[in-house]
N, C-alpha and C positions, 0 to 999 in steps of 0.2 A: 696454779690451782691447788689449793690442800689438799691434802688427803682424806680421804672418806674408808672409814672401814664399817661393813656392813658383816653381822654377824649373827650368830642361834637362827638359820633360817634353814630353810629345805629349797637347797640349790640345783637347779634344772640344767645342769651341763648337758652336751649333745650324748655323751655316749655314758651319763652313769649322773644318778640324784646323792647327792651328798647331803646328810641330815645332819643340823647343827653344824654348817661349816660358815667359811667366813671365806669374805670377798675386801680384797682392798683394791681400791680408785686412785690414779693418781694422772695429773693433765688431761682429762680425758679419757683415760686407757685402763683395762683390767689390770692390773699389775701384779697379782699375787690369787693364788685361790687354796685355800688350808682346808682340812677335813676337821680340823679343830675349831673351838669357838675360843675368838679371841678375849683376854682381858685385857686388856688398851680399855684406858677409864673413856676413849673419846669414841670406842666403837658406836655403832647404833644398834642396840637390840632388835633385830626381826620378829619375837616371840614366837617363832616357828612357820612364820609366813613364809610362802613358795617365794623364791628370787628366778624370775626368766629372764630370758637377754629378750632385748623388747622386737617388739613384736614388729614386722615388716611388709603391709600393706601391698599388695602387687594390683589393684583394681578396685576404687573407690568411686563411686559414681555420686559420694558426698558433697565433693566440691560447688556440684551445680546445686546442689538444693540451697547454697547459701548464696547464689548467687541470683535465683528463681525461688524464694520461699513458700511464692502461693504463684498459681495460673496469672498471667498479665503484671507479676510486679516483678521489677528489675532491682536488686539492691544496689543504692545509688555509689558505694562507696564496695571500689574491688579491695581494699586494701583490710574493710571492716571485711567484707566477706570471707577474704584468705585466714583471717587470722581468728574468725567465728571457726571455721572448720579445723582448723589448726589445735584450738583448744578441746574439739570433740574429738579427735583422735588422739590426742595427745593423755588424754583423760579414760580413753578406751586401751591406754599402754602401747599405742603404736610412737612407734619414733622413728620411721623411715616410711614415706609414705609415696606410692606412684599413684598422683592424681590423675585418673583417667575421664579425658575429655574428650567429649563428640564430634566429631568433626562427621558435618552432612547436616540437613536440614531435613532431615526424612519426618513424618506425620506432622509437616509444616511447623516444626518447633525453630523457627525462623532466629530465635535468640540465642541460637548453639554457637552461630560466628560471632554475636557479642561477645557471649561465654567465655570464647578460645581467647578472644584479644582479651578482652578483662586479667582474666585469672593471669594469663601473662606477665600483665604488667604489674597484678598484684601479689603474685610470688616472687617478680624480679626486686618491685620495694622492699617488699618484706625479707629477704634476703638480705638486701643491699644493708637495711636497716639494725640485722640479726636479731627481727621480732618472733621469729617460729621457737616453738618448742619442739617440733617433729623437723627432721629432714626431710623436703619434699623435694621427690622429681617430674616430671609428668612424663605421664602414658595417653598416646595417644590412638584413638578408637579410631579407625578410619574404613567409615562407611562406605565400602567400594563401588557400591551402585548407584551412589550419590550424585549427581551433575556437579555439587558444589565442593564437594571431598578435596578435590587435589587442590585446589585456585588453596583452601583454608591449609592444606597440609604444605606444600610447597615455602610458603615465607615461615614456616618455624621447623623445618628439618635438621639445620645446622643450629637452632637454639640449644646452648649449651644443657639446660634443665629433660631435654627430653631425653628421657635414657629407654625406653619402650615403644615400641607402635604393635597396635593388633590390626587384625582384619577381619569385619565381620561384615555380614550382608543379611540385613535383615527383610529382604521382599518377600511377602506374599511366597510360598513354594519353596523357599530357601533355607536351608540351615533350621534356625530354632524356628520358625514356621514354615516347615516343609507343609506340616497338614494345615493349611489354608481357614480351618475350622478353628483352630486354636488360635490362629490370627484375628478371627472374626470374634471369639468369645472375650480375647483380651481388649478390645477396641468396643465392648460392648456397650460402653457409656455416652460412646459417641454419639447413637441413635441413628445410624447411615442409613438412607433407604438402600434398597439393592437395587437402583439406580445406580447412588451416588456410589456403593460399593463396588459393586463391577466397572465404575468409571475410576478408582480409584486404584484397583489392581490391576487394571489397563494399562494406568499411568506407569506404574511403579514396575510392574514385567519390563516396560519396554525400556524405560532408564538403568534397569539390570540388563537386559540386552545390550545396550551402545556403550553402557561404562561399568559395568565391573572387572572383565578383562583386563581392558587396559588400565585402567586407575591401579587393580591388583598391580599389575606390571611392574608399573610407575615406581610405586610405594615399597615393595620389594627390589628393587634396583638402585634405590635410594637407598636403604639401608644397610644393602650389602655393604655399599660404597662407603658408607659410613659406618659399619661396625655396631650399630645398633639391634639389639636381639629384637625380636620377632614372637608372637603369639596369633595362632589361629583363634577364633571363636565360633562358637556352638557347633560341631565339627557336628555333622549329624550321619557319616558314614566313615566307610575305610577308602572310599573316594577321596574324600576330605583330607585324610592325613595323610595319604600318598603326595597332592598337592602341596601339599606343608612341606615334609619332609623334602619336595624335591627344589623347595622357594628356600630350602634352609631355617626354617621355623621349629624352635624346639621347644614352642611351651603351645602344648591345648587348652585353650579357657574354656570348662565348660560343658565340657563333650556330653552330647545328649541320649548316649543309652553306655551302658556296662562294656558290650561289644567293642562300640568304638572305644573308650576310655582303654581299657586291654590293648587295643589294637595299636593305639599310641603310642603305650608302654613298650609294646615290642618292637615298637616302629625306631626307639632310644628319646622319644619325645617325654617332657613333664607334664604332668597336668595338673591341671585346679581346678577347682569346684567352689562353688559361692559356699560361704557358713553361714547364711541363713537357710542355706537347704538344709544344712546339719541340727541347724538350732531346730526348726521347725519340722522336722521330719522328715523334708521331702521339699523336692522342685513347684516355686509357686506356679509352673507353666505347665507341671506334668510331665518331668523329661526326670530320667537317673537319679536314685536317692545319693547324694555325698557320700551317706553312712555306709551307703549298699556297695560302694564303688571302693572305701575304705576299708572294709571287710572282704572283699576281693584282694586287697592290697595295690589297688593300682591309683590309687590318692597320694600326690606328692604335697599337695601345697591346697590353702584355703585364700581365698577372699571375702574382705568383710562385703563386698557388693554394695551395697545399698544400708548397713546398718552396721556402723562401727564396730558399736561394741556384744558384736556375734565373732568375731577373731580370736578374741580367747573364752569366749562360753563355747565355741565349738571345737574348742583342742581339751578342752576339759570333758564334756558331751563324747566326743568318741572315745577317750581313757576310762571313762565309766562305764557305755553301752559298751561297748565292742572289749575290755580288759585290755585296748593297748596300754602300751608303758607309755606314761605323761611324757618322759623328755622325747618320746617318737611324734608322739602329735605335736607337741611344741615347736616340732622341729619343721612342721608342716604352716606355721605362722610366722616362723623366723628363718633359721638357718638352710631350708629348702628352699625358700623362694631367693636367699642371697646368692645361692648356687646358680640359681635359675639365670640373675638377672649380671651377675658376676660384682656382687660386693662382698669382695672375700676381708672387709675391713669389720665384720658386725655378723650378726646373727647368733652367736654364739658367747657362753658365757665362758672364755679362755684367755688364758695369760697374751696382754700382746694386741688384743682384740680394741673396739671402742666399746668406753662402759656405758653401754644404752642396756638396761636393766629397769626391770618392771616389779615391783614385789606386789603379790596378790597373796589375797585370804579367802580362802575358800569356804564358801559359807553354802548351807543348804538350802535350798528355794522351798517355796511350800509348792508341793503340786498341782498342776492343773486337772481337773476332774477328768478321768482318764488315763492320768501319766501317771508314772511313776517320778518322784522326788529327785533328784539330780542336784549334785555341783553347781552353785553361783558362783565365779570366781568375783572378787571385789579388787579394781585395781586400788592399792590405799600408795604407793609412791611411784615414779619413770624419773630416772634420769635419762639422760642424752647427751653422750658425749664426758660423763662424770658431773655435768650441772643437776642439781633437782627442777625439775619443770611442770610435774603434777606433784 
């Protein structure tokens, strides 16, 4: 592979920004990093645009929307689907990406076992074919109260792609709907009589009774065994993280008040928080503002959740509201969550490292009536690996 030198930017190393420095590429790998701006007639002028090490996706729940576009349609082709989503992250400056997929059929979404086998087989072509732009692993989400959980998790445990599993239980009383109200408001389009409701939370109590125990068991014995890190979800006490902590789980997705988040951090656990709670203000469910938990300092790490490209409008979002220093928040898109997940090969813009590198121009948004004006960052390049791919 040639060589690429990238120069006149504002480089995002982990522990110091370098203005006007320059970065050389070579096979893939950072190979050199100068506080000077090079004259090599073949550098590339950055004209002062930000250079990050790209960015590192720990929980995308993206995957399935390309696989489910609209209620009742299936896209017919997993391989278009992988590589539709592939391009919207890759375009959002992610280039390491853990696809988290549902395993459970919970509010009858009966297509989550298509999902799992699909996407499967459409990341192993895509792979196989070297069509991605991002590196993708999968994460997998396993719904413990599920009847169906284990039958779906059990044949892809030893699949080489899965470098993650979480554990969440989403019934009725539990975790992010402990208050049963907010259950009911989020499900409010459904129209359920409270007939059909109370027969519903009926159902779903007592399938949390016979199988989350043991399914948790299962799932966490599994991955000891296999060396596969661990994530609780929506931890909603200090109950929660004790459980964690004693299953050997060191990353909280989520945690749904300030308390518990704290509580994590002292417990030696990481945690994450979705950035679209960052971008928006606050939790669409009503639980912990990101910002508010990141002003505590107990914020390690962001997911884009549900919207790509909130992973770096929310590392820029907090270095503007809160005065952190950009390479700390950055570092909560990249190089905290590779600690987390243990890819000590990436996250970082350092000699020796892979050059997955994102340059971004930061432009100002016009305000929304009420806000105050903020940072847009614009991703305009991503390599991965030292190739150009946005």
């Amino acid at each position: 592979m040639a060589e690429t030198i990238l120069t006149n930017g504002r480089i995002i190393c982990r522990d110091r920004v370098i203005e006007g420095g320059t970065v050389v590429l070579h096979d893939g790998l950072i190979v050199a990093i100068d506080d000077e701006r090079s004259q090599h007639p073949a550098a590339i002028d950055l004209d002062g645009d930000h250079l990050l090490p790209g960015l590192i996706e720990i929980h995308t729940d993206n995957m399935e929307k390309h696989f489910v576009p609209r209620p009742g349609v299936f896209w017919p082709s997993a391989l278009g689907a992988v590589l539709g989503h592939d391009l919207q992250m890759a375009g959002a400056g992610v280039t390491t990406v853990f696809d988290a997929i549902s395993l459970g059929i919970y509010d009858d979404k009966k297509e989550r076992r298509e999902i799992l086998d699909q996407a499967m087989l459409g990341l192993a072509a895509a792979k196989a074919q070297h069509l991605t732009r991002a590196e993708h692993f999968i994460h997998l989400r396993c719904e413990v109260s599920d009847p169906a959980m284990l039958s779906m998790f059990e044949p892809y445990a030893d699949h080489p792609l899965v470098k993650l599993v979480s554990l969440m239980d989403h019934t009725p009383g539990q975790r992010q709907w402990w208050d049963v109200a907010k259950y009911v408001e989020y499900h409010r389009g459904e129209n359920w009589s409270s007939e059909e409701l109370e027969r519903r939370l009926a159902v779903l109590r007592q399938q949390q009774s016979e199988h989350a125990e043991p399914s948790r068991r299962a799932v966490v014995e599994t991955c000891q065994a296999r060396g596969i890190p661990m994530a609780s979800h929506d931890d909603a006490n200090a109950d929660h993280i004790e459980e964690a902590v004693a299953s050997g789980i060191a990353i909280s997705e989520f945690p749904l008040s300030l308390d518990v988040a704290a509580h994590a951090r002292q417990r030696g656990m990481k945690t994450v928080m979705g950035a679209p709670n960052v971008v928006r203000g606050g939790s669409h469910s009503g639980n912990v503002s990101a910002i508010d938990c990141a002003g505590a300092g107990v914020l390690d790490g962001l997911s884009s959740d549900y919207v790509p490209a909130a992973l770096l409008m929310a590392a820029y979002i907090l270095a503007g509201r809160l005065g952190l220093a950009l390479n700390d928040t950055v570092a909560m898109v990249s190089a905290n969550i590779a600690d987390m997940v243990g890819l000590i090969d990436r996250g970082r813009i350092a000699s020796g490292l892979r050059a997955d590198l994102v340059r971004v121009r930061p432009a100002e948004s016009r305000p929304i009536e009420g806000r105050p004006p903020e940072i847009c960052p614009v991703v305009r390049q991503v390599w991965c690996k030292g190739e150009r791919v946005a």
